[in-house]
C-alpha positions, -999 to +999 in steps of 0.1 A: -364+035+046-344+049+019-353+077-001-349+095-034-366+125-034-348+149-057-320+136-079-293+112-081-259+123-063-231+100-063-210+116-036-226+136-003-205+152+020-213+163+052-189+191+073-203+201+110-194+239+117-191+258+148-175+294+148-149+284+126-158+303+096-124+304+077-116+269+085-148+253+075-146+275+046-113+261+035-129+226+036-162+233+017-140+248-010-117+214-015-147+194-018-163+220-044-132+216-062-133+179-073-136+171-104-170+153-096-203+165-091-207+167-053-236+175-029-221+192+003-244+196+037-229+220+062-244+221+096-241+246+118-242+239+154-258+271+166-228+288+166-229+322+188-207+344+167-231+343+139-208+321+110-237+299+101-258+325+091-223+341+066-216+302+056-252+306+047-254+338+026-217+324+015-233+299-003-270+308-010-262+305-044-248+276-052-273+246-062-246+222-046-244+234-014-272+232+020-267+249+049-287+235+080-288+258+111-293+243+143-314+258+169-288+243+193-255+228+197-265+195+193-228+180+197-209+163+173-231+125+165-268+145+165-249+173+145-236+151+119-263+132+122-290+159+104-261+161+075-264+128+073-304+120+069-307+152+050-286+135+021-300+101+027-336+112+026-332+139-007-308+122-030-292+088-036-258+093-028-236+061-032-210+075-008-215+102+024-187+117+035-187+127+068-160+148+079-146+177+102-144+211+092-104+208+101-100+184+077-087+189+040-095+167+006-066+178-017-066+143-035-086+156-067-086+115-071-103+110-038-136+097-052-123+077-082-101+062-051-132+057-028-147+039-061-117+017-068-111+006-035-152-004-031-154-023-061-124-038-049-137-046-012-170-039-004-172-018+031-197-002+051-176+024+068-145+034+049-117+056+074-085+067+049-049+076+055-056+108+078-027+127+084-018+156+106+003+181+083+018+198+116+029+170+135+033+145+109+012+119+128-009+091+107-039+094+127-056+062+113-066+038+129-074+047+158-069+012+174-068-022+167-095-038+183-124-029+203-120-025+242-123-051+266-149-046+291-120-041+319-108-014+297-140+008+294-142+001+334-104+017+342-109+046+316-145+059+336-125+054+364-096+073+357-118+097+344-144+102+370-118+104+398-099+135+374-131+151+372-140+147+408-107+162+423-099+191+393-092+224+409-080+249+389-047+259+413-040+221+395-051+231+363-014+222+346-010+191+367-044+175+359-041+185+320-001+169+318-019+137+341-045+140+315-027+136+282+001+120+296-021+090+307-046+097+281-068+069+272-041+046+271-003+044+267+004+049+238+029+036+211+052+056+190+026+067+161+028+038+132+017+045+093-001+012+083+005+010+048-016-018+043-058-022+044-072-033+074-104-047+079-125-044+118-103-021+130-113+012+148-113+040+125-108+083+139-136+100+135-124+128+117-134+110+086-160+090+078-169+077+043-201+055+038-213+035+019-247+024+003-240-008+024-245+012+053-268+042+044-296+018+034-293+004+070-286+031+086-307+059+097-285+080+116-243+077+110-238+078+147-252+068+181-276+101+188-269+097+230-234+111+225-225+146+226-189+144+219-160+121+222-157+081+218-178+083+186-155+063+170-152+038+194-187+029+201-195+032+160-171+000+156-189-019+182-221-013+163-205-020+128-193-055+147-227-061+161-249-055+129-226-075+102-211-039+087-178-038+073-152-012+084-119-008+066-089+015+067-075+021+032-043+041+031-046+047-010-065+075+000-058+106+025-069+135+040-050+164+060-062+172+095-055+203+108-074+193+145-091+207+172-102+241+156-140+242+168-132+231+200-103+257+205-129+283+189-154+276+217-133+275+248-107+301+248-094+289+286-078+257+285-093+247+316-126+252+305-119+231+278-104+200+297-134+204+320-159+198+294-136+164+273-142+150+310-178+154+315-185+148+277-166+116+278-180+099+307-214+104+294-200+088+264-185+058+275-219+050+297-228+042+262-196+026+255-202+001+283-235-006+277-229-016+243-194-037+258-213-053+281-237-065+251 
C-alpha cells in the first residue's frame, strides 16, 4: 500500500553506492543542485573501504539527504530496491529516480522535462537520452523488443559453456570471446531521436512514475543480484499493463562501470563474477519468457 508518512516530495532520487566515494559524490551534488526541491536516498552496499559511513557524516546535515547502510552487499535490484520503498513509504513522491552513482543530471530542466513529457504521455517507467560522454555512445534503449524464448536459451548457453571452460592462461581470449560476442551482435550504436513506447530501457536510469510506485512495491525483481535488470523489468512492465517509454528530450551523462571497476581490481575477477551473476539472472529471465 502506499504511504505518506512525512511530507509531500515531488521528486525522489535514489543513487546505490559502493566504494566510489568521489563519483557518487559528484552525482548526489547534481541532483542537490536543481532548481527543485528534491529528496535523495543513497544506499550504500556495505562497502569495505568505509565510504558509506563519509557519505554519511558527508551529509548528516542536510534535511534532503538519507543515507541507508547496508549490512551487506545486497546487489544492485535489492540495493535499489531499499532506496526505493524508503521514499515510497515516507513521502509522496510523484517521480523516483533511480539511478547509478556514474551517472550525471546536468539538465537543471530535467524535472520540468520529466513533467512535460508525463502530462504529455502518461508512463510507468520513463528511461531518457543516456549518453556516454567518453565514447559518445547513446546508450538508450537498450533494445527493441523483448527476447524470444530461443534467445534467452543461446545466451545461458553461451554463457554457461564460457564459465565452464575459463582458465585464466585464457583470460584475454575468453574476455575478447566475451565482449566480442556479447549478448548479441551488435549494430553500429543509433541515437533515436524520437519517443518510443515498449521498448527495453538501460538500467542506468530509471524514472518512475506514480503509475508505477502505487503498484509497485519494489522497482526491481529482488532474485537478481546484478545484470539483465533491465531486461526482465520490461517483461514485467509488459505483463502488468505498465507503460515504458524512451524520451530523448531529456538526458543524462554516464560515466559507466565505476563500482564494478572499484570492487575488482583484476579483470579476470571481474569477468568471472558478470558470468555467474548473469546466469543466475537470466534463470529469472526464462522463467518469466516462458510465462
Amino acid at each position: 500500500m502506499f504511504i505518506n508518512m512525512e511530507s509531500t516530495v515531488e521528486y525522489g532520487f535514489v543513487v546505490l553506492h559502493y566504494m566510489a566515494y568521489d563519483m557518487t559524490l559528484k552525482c548526489a551534488e547534481s541532483l542537490l543542485a536543481l532548481p527543485v526541491p528534491v529528496r535523495l536516498v543513497i544506499v550504500d552496499n556495505a562497502s569495505p573501504d568505509g565510504s558509506g559511513e563519509l557519505l554519511r557524516d558527508r551529509f548528516a546535515a542536510s534535511p534532503s539527504v538519507t543515507v541507508i547502510l547496508n549490512e551487506s552487499n545486497e546487489g544492485f535490484a535489492r540495493g535499489n530496491n531499499a532506496g526505493y520503498k524508503y521514499l515510497r513509504d515516507h513521502f509522496h513522491c510523484r517521480f523516483i529516480t533511480v539511478l547509478n552513482n556514474d551517472v550525471l543530471i546536468k539538465d537543471r530542466d530535467f524535472t520540468a522535462k520529466v513533467e512535460n513529457i508525463y502530462g504529455e504521455s502518461p508512463f510507468a517507467v520513463l528511461g531518457p537520452d543516456i549518453l556516454n560522454p567518453g565514447t559518445g555512445v547513446h546508450q538508450n534503449p537498450v533494445r527493441l523488443e523483448a527476447f524470444s524464448l530461443q534467445e534467452v536459451l543461446s545466451i545461458m548457453d553461451r554463457f554457461g559453456r564460457s564459465l565452464r571452460h575459463y582458465r585464466w592462461k585464457q583470460f584475454k581470449w575468453r574476455v575478447k570471446r566475451f565482449f566480442l560476442q556479447g549478448i548479441e551482435k551488435k549494430a553500429p550504436p543509433v541515437y533515436h531521436d524520437s519517443p518510443m513506447k515498449g521498448v527495453v530501457l538501460h538500467g542506468a536510469c530509471y524514472v518512475f512514475s506514480e503509475d508505477f510506485i502505487r503498484s509497485r512495491e519494489s522497482c526491481f525483481n529482488p532474485a537478481t543480484f546484478l545484470y539483465f535488470e533491465e531486461y526482465i523489468l520490461h517483461l514485467e512492465c509488459l505483463r502488468d499493463g505498465l507503460v515504458m517509454l524512451y524520451n530523448p528530450s531529456v538526458q543524462v551523462l554516464h560515466l559507466e562501470d565505476v563500482s564494478t571497476d572499484a570492487a575488482f581490481r583484476r579483470p579476470a575477477a571481474k569477468e568471472m563474477m558478470k558470468l555467474r551473476e548473469s546466469l543466475r539472472s537470466l534463470e529469472v529471465l526464462l522463467t518469466l519468457t516462458k510465462s
